[in-house]
N, CA, C and O of each residue as an XYZ file, in Angstrom:
448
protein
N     -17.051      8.066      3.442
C     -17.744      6.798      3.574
C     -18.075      6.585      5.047
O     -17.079      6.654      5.767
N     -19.075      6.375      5.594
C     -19.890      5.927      6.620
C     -19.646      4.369      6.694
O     -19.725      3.622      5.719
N     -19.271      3.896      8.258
C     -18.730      3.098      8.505
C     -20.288      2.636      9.087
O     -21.045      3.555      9.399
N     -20.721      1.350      9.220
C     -21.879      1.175      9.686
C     -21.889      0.675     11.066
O     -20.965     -0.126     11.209
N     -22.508      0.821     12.027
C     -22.758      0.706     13.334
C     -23.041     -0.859     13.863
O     -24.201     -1.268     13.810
N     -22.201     -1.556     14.270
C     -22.543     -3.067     14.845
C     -22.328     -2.982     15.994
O     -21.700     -2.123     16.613
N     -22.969     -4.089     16.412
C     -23.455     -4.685     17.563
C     -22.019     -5.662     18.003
O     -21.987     -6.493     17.095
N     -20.993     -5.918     18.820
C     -19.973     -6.793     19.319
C     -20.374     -7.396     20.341
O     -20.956     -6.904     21.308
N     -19.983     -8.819     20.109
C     -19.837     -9.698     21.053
C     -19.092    -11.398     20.752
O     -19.538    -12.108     19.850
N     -18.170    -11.761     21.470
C     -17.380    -13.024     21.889
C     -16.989    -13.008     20.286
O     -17.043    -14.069     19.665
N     -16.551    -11.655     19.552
C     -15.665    -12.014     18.147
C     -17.091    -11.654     16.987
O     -16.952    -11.584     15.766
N     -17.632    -11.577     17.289
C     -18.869    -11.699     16.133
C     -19.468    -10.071     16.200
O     -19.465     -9.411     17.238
N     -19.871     -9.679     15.154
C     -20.629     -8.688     14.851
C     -22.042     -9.002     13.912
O     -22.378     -9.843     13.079
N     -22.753     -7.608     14.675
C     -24.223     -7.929     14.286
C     -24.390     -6.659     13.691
O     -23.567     -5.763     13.882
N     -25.552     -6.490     12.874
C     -25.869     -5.356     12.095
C     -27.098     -5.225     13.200
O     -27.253     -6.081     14.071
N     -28.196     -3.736     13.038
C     -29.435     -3.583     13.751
C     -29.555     -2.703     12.372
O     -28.864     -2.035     11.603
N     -31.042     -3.200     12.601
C     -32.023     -2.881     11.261
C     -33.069     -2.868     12.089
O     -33.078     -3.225     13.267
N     -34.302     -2.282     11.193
C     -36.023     -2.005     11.459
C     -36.525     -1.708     10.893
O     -36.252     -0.796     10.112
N     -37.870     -2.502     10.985
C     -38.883     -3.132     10.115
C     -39.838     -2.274     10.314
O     -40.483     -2.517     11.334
N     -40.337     -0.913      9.433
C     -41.775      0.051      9.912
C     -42.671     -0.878      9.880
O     -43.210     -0.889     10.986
N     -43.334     -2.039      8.882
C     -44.043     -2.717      9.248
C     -44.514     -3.761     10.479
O     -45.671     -4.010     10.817
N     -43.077     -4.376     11.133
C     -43.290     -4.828     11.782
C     -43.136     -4.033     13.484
O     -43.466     -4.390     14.614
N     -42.622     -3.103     13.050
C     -42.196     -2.704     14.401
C     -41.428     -3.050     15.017
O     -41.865     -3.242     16.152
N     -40.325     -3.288     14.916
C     -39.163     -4.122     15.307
C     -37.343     -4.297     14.652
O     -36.888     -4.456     13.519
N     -36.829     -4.191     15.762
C     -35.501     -4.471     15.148
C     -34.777     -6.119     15.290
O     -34.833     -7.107     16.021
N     -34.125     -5.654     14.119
C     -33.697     -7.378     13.677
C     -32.551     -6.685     13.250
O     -32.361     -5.501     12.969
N     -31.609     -7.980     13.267
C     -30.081     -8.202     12.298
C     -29.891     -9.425     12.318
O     -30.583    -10.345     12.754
N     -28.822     -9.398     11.777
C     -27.882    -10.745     11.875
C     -26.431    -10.398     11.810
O     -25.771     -9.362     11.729
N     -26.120    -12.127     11.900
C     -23.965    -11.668     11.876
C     -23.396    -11.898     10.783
O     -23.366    -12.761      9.906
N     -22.830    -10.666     11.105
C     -22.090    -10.422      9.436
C     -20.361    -11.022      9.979
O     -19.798    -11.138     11.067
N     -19.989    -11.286      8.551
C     -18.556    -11.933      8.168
C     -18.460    -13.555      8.436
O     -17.349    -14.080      8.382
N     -19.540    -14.289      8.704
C     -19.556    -15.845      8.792
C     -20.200    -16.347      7.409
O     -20.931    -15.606      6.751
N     -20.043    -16.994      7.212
C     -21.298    -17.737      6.315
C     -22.014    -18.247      6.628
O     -22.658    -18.561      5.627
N     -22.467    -18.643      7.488
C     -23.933    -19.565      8.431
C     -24.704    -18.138      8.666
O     -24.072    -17.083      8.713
N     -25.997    -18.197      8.796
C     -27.406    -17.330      9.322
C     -27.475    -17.434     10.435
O     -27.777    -18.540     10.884
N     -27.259    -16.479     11.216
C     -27.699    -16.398     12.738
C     -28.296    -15.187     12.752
O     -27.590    -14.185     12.629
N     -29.947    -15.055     12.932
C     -30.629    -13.947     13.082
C     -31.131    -13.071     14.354
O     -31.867    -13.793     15.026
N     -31.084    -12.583     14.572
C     -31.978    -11.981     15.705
C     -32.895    -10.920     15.729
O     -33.189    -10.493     14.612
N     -33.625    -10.174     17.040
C     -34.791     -9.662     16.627
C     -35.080     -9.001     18.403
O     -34.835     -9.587     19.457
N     -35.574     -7.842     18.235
C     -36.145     -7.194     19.455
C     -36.773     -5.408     19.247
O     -36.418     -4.458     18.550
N     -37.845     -5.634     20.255
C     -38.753     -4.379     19.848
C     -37.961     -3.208     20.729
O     -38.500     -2.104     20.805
N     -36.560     -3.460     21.462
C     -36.120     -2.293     22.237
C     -34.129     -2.600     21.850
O     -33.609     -3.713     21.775
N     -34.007     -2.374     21.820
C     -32.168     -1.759     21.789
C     -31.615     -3.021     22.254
O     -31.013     -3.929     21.682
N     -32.195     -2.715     24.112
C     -31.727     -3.736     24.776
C     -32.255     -5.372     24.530
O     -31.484     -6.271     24.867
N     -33.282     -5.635     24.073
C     -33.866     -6.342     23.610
C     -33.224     -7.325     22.612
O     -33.011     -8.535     22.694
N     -32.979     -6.398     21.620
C     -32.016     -7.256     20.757
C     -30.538     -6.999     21.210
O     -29.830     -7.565     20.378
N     -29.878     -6.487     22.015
C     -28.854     -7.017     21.855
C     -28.529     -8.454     22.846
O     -27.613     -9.260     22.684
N     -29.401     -8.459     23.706
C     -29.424    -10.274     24.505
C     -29.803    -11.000     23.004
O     -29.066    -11.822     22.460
N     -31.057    -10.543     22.470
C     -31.118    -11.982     21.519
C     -29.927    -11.793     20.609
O     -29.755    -12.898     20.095
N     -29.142    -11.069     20.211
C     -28.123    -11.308     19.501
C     -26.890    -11.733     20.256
O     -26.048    -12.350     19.604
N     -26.606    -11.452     21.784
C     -25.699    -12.386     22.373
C     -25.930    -13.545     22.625
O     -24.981    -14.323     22.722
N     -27.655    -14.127     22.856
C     -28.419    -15.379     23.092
C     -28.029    -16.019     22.070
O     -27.379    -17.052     22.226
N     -28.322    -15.575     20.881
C     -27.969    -16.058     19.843
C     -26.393    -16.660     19.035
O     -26.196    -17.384     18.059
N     -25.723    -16.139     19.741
C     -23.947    -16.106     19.504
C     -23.672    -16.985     20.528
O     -22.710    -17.739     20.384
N     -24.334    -17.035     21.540
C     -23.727    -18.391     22.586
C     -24.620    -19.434     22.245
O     -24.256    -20.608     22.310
N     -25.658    -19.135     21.918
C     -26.388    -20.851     20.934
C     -25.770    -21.452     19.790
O     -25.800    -22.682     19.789
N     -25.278    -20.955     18.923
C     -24.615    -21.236     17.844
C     -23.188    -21.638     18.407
O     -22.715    -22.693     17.984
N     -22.243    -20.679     19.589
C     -21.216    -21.414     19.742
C     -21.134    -22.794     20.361
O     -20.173    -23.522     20.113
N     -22.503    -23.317     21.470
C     -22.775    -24.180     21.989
C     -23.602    -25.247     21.029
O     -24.228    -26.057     21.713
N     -23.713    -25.388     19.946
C     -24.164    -25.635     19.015
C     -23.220    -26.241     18.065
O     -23.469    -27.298     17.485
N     -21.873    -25.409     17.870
C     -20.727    -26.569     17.100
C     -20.286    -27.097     18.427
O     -20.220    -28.323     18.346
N     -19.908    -26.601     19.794
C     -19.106    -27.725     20.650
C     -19.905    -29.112     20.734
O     -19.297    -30.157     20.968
N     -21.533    -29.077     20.498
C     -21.932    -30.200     20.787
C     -21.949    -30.959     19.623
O     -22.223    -32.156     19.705
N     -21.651    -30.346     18.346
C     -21.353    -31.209     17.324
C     -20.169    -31.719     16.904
O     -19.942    -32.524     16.000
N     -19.145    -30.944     17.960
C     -17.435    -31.489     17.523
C     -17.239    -30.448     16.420
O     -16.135    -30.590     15.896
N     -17.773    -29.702     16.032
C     -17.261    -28.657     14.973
C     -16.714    -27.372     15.019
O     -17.150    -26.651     15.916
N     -15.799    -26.872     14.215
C     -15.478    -25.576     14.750
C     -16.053    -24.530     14.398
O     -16.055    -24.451     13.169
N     -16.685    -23.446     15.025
C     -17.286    -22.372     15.258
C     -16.677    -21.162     14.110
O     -15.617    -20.570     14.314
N     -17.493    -20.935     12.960
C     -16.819    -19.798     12.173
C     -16.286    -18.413     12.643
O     -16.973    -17.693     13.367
N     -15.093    -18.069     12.230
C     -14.519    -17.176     12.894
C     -14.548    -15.887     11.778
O     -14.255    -16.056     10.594
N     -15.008    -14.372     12.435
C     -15.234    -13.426     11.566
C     -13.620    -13.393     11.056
O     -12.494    -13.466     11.549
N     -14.127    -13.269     10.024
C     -12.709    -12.664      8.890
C     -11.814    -13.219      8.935
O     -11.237    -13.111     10.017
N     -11.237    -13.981      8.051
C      -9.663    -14.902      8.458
C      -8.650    -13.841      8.057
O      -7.627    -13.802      8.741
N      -8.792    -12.835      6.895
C      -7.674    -11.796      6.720
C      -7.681    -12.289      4.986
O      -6.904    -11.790      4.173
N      -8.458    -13.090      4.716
C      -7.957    -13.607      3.377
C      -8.708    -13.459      2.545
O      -9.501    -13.293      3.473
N      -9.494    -13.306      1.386
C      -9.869    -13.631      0.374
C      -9.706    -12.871     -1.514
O      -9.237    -11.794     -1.880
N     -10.205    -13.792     -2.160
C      -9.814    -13.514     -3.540
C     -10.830    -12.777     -4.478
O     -12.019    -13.075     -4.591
N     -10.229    -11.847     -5.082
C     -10.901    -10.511     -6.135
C     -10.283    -11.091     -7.218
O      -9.319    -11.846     -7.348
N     -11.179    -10.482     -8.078
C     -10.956    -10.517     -9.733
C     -10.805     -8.968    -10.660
O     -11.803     -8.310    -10.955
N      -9.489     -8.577    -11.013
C      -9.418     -7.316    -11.587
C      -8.399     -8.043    -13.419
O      -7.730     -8.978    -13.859
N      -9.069     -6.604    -13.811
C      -8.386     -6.358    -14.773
C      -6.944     -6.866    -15.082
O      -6.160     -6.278    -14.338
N      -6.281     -7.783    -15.946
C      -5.301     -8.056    -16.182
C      -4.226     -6.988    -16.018
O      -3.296     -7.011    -15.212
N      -4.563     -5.876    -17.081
C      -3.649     -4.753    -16.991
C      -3.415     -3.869    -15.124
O      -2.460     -3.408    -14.499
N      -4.800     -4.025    -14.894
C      -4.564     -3.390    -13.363
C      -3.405     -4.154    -12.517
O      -2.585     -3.650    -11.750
N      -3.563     -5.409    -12.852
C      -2.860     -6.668    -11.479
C      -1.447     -6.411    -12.168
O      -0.533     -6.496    -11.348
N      -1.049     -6.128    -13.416
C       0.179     -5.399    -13.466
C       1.079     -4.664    -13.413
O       2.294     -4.609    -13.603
N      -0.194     -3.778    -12.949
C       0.774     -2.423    -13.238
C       0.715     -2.290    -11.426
O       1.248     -1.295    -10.936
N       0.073     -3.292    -10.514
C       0.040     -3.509     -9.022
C       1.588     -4.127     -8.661
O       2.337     -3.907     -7.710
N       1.738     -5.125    -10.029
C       2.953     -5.922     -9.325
C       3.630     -5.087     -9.613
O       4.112     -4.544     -8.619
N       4.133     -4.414    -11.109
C       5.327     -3.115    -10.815
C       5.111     -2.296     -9.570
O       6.025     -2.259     -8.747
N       4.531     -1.953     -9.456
C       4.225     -0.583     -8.122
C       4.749     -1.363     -6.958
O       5.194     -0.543     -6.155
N       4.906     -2.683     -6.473
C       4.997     -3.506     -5.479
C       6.185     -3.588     -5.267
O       6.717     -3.197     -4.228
N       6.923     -4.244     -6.473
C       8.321     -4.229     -6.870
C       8.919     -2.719     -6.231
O       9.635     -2.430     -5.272
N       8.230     -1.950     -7.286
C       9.095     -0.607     -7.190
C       9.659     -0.376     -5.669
O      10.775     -0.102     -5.227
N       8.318     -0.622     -5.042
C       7.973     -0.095     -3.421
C       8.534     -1.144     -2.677
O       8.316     -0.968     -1.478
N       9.310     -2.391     -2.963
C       9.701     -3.712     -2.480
C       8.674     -3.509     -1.285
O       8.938     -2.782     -0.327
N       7.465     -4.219     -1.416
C       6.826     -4.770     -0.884
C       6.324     -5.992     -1.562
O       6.842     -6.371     -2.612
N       5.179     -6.726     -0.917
C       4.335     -7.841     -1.470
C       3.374     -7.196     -1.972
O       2.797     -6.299     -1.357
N       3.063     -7.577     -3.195
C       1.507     -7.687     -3.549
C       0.525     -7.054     -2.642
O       0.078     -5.924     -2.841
N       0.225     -7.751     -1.716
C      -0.525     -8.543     -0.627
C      -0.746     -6.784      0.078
O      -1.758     -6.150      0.378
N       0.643     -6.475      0.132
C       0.993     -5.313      0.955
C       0.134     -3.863      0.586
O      -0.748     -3.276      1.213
N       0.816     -3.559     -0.742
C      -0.012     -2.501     -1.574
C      -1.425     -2.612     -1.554
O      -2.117     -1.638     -1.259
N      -2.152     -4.252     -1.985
C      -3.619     -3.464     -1.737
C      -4.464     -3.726     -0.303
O      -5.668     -3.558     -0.108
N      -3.319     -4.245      0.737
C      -3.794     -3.828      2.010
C      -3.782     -1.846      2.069
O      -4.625     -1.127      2.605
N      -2.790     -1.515      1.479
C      -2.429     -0.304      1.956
C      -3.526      0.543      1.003
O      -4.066      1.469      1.608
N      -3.900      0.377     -0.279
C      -5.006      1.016     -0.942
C      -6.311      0.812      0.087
O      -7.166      1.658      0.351
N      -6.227     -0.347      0.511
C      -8.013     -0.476      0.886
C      -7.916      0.398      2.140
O      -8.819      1.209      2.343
N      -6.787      0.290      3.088
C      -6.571      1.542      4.027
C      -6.966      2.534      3.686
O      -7.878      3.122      4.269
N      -6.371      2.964      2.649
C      -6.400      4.792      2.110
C      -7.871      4.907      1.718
O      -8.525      5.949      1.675
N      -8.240      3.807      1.470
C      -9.834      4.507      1.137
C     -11.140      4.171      2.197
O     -12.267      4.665      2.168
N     -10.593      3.176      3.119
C     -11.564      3.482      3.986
C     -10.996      4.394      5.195
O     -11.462      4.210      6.320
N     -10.108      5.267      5.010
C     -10.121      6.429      6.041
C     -10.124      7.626      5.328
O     -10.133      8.701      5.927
Protein backbone atom coordinates (compact mmCIF):
# COMPACT_ATOMS: atom_id res chain seq x y z
CA UNK A 1 0.00 0.00 0.00
CA UNK A 2 1.25 3.45 -1.08
CA UNK A 3 1.15 5.95 1.50
CA UNK A 4 0.12 9.27 -0.22
CA UNK A 5 2.36 12.32 -0.29
CA UNK A 6 1.17 15.58 1.84
CA UNK A 7 1.98 18.75 2.15
CA UNK A 8 2.75 19.72 6.41
CA UNK A 9 2.25 22.61 8.10
CA UNK A 10 1.34 24.18 11.91
CA UNK A 11 -0.45 20.38 12.45
CA UNK A 12 -2.46 20.24 9.24
CA UNK A 13 -1.92 18.28 6.13
CA UNK A 14 -2.67 18.97 2.56
CA UNK A 15 -3.05 16.64 -0.36
CA UNK A 16 -1.50 18.14 -4.10
CA UNK A 17 -3.49 17.19 -7.01
CA UNK A 18 -3.68 18.48 -10.90
CA UNK A 19 -6.03 19.53 -13.05
CA UNK A 20 -4.82 18.65 -17.09
CA UNK A 21 -7.56 20.92 -17.88
CA UNK A 22 -6.82 23.57 -15.91
CA UNK A 23 -3.29 23.48 -15.60
CA UNK A 24 -2.83 23.66 -12.16
CA UNK A 25 -2.36 22.20 -8.81
CA UNK A 26 -4.88 22.29 -6.07
CA UNK A 27 -5.62 20.36 -2.70
CA UNK A 28 -7.04 20.73 0.35
CA UNK A 29 -6.75 19.63 4.21
CA UNK A 30 -7.38 16.46 4.96
CA UNK A 31 -8.49 15.06 8.59
CA UNK A 32 -10.70 18.34 9.61
CA UNK A 33 -14.12 18.66 8.64
CA UNK A 34 -14.27 22.31 7.46
CA UNK A 35 -12.97 22.98 3.49
CA UNK A 36 -9.90 24.75 3.25
CA UNK A 37 -8.76 24.70 -0.41
CA UNK A 38 -5.87 25.76 -2.17
CA UNK A 39 -4.35 26.11 -5.59
CA UNK A 40 -0.99 26.99 -7.55
CA UNK A 41 0.49 26.61 -11.10
CA UNK A 42 4.17 25.73 -9.45
CA UNK A 43 5.04 23.41 -6.29
CA UNK A 44 6.13 26.41 -4.60
CA UNK A 45 3.15 28.19 -5.41
CA UNK A 46 0.86 26.11 -3.74
CA UNK A 47 2.53 25.32 -0.94
CA UNK A 48 2.34 29.33 0.42
CA UNK A 49 -1.33 29.18 -0.66
CA UNK A 50 -1.75 26.16 1.39
CA UNK A 51 0.25 27.67 4.39
CA UNK A 52 -1.69 31.17 3.49
CA UNK A 53 -4.44 29.29 3.78
CA UNK A 54 -3.83 27.37 7.28
CA UNK A 55 -2.91 30.72 8.93
CA UNK A 56 -6.28 32.32 7.53
CA UNK A 57 -8.44 29.78 8.86
CA UNK A 58 -6.38 29.68 12.17
CA UNK A 59 -6.78 33.54 12.38
CA UNK A 60 -10.22 33.11 11.45
CA UNK A 61 -11.47 30.97 14.65
CA UNK A 62 -9.19 33.31 17.07
CA UNK A 63 -11.26 36.16 15.76
CA UNK A 64 -14.35 34.28 16.28
CA UNK A 65 -13.51 32.91 19.87
CA UNK A 66 -13.60 29.40 18.38
CA UNK A 67 -11.44 26.57 18.48
CA UNK A 68 -9.46 25.67 15.47
CA UNK A 69 -10.04 21.85 14.28
CA UNK A 70 -7.35 19.69 15.17
CA UNK A 71 -6.15 16.79 12.63
CA UNK A 72 -7.11 13.48 14.14
CA UNK A 73 -8.16 13.29 17.80
CA UNK A 74 -7.07 9.37 17.87
CA UNK A 75 -10.77 8.44 18.03
CA UNK A 76 -13.45 7.32 15.97
CA UNK A 77 -16.29 4.67 15.46
CA UNK A 78 -16.58 1.56 12.77
CA UNK A 79 -19.29 -0.76 12.26
CA UNK A 80 -18.33 -4.63 11.88
CA UNK A 81 -19.88 -7.74 11.93
CA UNK A 82 -21.31 -8.92 15.23
CA UNK A 83 -19.48 -12.22 15.04
CA UNK A 84 -16.12 -10.32 14.08
CA UNK A 85 -16.38 -7.77 17.34
CA UNK A 86 -16.40 -11.16 19.15
CA UNK A 87 -14.23 -13.13 18.32
CA UNK A 88 -11.93 -9.39 18.73
CA UNK A 89 -13.02 -9.32 22.36
CA UNK A 90 -11.85 -13.07 22.94
CA UNK A 91 -8.49 -12.42 21.15
CA UNK A 92 -8.18 -9.20 23.53
CA UNK A 93 -8.93 -11.08 26.60
CA UNK A 94 -6.73 -13.89 25.55
CA UNK A 95 -3.84 -11.27 24.82
CA UNK A 96 -5.02 -9.13 28.14
CA UNK A 97 -5.13 -6.20 26.32
CA UNK A 98 -8.05 -3.59 25.49
CA UNK A 99 -10.13 -3.83 22.67
CA UNK A 100 -8.94 -0.52 21.66
CA UNK A 101 -5.39 -2.16 21.70
CA UNK A 102 -5.74 -5.14 19.18
CA UNK A 103 -7.27 -3.10 16.45
CA UNK A 104 -4.74 -0.35 16.95
CA UNK A 105 -2.26 -3.17 16.50
CA UNK A 106 -4.17 -4.79 13.26
CA UNK A 107 -4.41 -1.37 11.55
CA UNK A 108 -0.48 -1.20 12.29
CA UNK A 109 0.16 -4.56 10.68
CA UNK A 110 -1.50 -3.55 7.68
CA UNK A 111 -0.40 -0.31 7.01
CA UNK A 112 3.30 -1.43 7.17
Amino acid sequence: MTKPKLMKYKGYRGTVEYSLEDNLLFGKVVGIKGLILYQGETLKELRQDFQTMVDDYLQSCKEQGIEPEKEYKGSFNIRIEPKLHAELEVYSAANHQSLNRTVEQAIEQFLS
